[in-house]
C-alpha positions in Angstrom: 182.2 46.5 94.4 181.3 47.7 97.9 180.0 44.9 100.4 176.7 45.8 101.8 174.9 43.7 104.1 171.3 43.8 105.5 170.3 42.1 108.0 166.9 40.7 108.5 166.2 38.0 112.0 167.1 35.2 109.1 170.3 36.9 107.8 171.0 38.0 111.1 171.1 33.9 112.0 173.7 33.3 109.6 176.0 35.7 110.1 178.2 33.6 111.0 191.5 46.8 124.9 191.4 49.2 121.9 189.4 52.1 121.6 188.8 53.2 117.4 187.0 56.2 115.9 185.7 55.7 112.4 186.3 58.0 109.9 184.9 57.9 106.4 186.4 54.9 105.3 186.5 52.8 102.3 184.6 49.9 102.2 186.7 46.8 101.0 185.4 43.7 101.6 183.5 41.7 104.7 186.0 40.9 107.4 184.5 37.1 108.7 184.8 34.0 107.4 183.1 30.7 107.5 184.3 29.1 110.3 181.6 28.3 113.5 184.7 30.1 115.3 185.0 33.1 113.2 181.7 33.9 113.3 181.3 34.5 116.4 183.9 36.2 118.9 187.2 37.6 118.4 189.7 40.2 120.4 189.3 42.8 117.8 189.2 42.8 113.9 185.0 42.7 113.6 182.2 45.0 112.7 179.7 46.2 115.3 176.4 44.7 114.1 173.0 46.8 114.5 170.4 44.9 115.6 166.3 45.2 115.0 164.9 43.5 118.2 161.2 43.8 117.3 158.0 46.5 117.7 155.4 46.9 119.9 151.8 48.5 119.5 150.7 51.6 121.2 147.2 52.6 122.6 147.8 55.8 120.3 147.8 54.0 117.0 151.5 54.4 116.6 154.4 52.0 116.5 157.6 51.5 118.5 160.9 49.9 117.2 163.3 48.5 119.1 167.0 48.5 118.4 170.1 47.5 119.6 173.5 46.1 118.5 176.6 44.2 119.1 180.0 44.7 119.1 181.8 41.0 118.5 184.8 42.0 119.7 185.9 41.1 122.9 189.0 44.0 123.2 188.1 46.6 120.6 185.7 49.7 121.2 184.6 52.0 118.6 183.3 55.6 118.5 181.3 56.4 115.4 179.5 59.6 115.3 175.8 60.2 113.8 176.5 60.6 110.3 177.5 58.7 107.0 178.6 55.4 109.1 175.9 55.8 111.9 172.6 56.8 110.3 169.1 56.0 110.1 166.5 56.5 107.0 164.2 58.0 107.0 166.2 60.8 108.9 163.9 62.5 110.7 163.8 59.2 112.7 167.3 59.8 113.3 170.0 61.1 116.5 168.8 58.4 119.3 171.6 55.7 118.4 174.3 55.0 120.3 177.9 56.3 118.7 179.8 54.7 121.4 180.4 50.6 121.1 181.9 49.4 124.1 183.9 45.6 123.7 181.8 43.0 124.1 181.5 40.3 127.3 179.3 38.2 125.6 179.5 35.0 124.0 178.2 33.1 120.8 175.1 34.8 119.2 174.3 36.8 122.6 174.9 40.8 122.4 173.9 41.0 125.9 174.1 44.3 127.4 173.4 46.3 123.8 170.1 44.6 123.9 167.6 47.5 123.2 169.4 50.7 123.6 167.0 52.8 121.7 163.7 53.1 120.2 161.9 54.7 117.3 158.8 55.5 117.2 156.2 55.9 113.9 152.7 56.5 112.8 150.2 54.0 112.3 150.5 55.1 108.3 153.8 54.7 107.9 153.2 51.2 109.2 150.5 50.6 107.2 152.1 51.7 104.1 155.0 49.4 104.6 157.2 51.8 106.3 161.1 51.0 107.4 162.9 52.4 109.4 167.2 51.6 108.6 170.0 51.6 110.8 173.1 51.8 108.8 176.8 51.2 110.6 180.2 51.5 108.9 183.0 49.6 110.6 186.0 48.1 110.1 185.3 48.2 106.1 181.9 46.8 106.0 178.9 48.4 105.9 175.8 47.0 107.4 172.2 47.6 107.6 169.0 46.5 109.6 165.2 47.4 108.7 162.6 48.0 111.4 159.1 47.1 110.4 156.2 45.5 111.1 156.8 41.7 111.2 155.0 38.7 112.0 157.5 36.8 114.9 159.1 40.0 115.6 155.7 41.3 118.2 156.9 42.3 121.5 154.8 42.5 124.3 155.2 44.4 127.7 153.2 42.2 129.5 154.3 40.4 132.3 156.8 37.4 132.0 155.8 33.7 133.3 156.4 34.4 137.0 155.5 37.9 136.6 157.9 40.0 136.0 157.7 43.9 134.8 159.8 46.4 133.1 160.9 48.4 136.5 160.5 51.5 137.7 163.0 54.4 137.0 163.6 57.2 138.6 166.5 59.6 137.1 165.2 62.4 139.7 163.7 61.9 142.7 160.7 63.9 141.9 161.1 63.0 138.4 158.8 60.7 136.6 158.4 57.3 137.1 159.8 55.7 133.8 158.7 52.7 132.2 160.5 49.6 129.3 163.0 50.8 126.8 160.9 53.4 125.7 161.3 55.7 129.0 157.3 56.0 128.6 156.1 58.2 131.6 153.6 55.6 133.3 152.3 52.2 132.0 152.6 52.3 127.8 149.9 49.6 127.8 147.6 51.7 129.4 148.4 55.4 128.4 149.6 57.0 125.7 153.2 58.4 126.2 154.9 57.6 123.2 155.0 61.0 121.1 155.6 62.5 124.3 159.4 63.7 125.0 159.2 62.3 128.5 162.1 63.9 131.0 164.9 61.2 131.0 163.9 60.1 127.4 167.1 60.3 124.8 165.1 64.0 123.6 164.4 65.3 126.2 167.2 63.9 128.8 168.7 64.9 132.5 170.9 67.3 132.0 174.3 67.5 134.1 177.6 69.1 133.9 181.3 68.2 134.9 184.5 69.3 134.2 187.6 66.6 132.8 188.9 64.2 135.3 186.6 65.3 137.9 184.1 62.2 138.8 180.7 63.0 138.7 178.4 61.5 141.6 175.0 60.8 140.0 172.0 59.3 141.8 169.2 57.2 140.4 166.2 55.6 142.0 165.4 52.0 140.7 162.6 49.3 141.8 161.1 46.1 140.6 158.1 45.8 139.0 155.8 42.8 138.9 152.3 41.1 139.1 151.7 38.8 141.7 152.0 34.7 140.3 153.2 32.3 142.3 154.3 33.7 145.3 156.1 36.2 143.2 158.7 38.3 145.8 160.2 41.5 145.0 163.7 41.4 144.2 166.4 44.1 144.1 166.8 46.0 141.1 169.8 46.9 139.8 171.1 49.5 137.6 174.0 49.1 135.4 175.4 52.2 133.1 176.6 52.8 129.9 178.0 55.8 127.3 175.1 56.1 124.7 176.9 58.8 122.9 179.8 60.8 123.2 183.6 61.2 122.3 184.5 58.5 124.0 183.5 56.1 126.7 183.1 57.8 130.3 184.9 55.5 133.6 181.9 54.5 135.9 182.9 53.3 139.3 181.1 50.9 141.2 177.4 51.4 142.0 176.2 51.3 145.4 172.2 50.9 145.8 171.1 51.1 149.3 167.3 49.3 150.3 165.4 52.1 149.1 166.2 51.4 145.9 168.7 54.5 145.5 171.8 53.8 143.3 174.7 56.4 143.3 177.7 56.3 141.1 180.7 58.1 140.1 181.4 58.7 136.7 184.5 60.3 134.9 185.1 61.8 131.7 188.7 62.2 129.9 187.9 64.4 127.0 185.3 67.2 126.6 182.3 67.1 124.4 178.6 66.0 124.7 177.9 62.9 126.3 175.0 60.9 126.7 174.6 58.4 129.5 172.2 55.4 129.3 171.0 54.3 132.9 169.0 50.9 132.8 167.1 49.5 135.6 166.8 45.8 135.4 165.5 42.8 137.4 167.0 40.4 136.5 168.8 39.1 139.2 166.9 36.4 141.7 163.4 36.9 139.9 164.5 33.5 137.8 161.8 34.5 134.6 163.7 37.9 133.5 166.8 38.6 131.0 168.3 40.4 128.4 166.4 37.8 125.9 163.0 38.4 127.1 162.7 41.9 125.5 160.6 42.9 128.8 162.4 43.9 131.8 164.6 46.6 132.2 163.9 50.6 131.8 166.5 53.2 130.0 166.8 56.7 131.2 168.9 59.4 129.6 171.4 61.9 131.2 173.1 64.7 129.0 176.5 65.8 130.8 178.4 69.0 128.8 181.6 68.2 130.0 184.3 71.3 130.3 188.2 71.3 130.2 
């Protein structure tokens, strides 16, 4: 019998450098034990774990899932395409999840960095007629699934943190639009209604570049913090960290240099050819001292699409 295992925020509790494809595989058996150690952390030898980080309410009536996921291997990478170990049902909500899982730098329960990479977004009905939406990922023999839905506990709010803090602004262009939370909404997604729109630097309708292999890539993004004024609240400097969403493999991203304007260049390399998507996220989370990964409020994807050439 196949081992498959969904995960609700319960389940999820309890649960106790190589670079892999995956292939259609057999599924044999689950790969952790027991132990407070092995469930946890290891070098290499664990599945990647898709993660349902909660929803949030539109002004439109419709309803936005957030996912993410994490890899609990320290050393070992995979690369699993959009398909029958990467997909999402129903499938027309499908083709914004990441297929590249870099090794993990966290520790314990945290999945750090893989906090929110994508988002789906439904209509009220589906909601209301007890709609899910399911990430499915195959790895390393086991098979494991997460529902979005509407839950109570699992409300996320993009309002501002205790001392203030906002989702920053974005800028993948500098005349592009201002993006806004995981969602790349075009403007404030409290106040407007951007969500059924394909914003430019969204994951469907993203930047588009090209490059050649080997060849590094200067790109140039424009981040800024956001925030309400509470007690004595001060700007801070945002910073922007990158990541391979999708692709053939993981692209090389040399350091990131953000002058005082708020303009962050990097170099990136590729060493195969394909399709890549790039995931650029703003974040404040440095020095604002209310603002993190586990607050589910402030940081701000944007998408690039490089077609990378021989």
């Amino acid at each position: 019998m196949k081992p498959k295992i969904t995960l609700t925020g319960v389940t999820l509790a309890l649960l106790l450098a190589s670079w892999e494809p995956v292939h259609a595989q057999e599924i044999t058996r689950p790969i952790w034990t027991l132990s407070p150690n092995a469930r946890l952390m290891m070098d290499d030898g664990l599945p990647v774990i898709p993660l349902f980080e909660g929803w949030y309410e539109n002004p439109d009536g419709t309803y936005t899932f957030e996912f993410g996921f994490w890899n609990r291997n320290h050393e070992q990478g995979f690369h699993i395409p959009i398909g029958e170990n990467n997909s999402i049902e129903p499938a027309e909500y499908g083709g914004g999840q990441p297929t590249v899982f870099m090794p993990s730098n966290a520790r314990g329960y945290s999945h750090g960095d893989n906090t929110g990479n994508f988002t789906v977004t439904v209509p009220g009905d589906f909601v209301e007629g007890g709609g899910e939406v399911i990430w499915t990922l195959r790895s390393q023999g086991t098979e494991v699934s997460v529902p979005g839905q509407v839950v109570s506990n699992y409300g996320l709010s993009l309002g501002p943190q205790a001392g203030g803090s906002l989702p920053p602004m974005l800028k993948l262009e500098e005349d592009g639009p201002e993006l806004w939370g995981t969602s790349s909404a075009d403007g404030d997604p409290r106040e407007t209604s951007t969500t059924r729109v394909a914003v430019r630097g969204s994951y469907a309708r993203p930047v588009t570049r090209a490059a050649t292999v080997g060849t590094p890539l200067t790109l140039a993004v424009w981040a800024q913090d956001r925030f309400v004024q509470i007690n004595d609240r001060q700007q801070v400097p945002a910073v922007v960290t990158w990541f391979t969403h999708q692709g053939p493999g993981p692209a090389e991203v040399g350091p990131i240099q953000i002058d005082s304007e708020g303009k962050a260049v990097a170099t990136i390399t590729f060493s195969e050819p394909g399709r890549y998507l790039l995931l650029a996220r703003a974040d404040n989370f440095r020095g604002s001292g209310d603002s993190s990964t586990g607050d589910h409020c402030c940081w701000t994807n944007g998408y690039i699409e490089v077609t990378v050439s021989q």
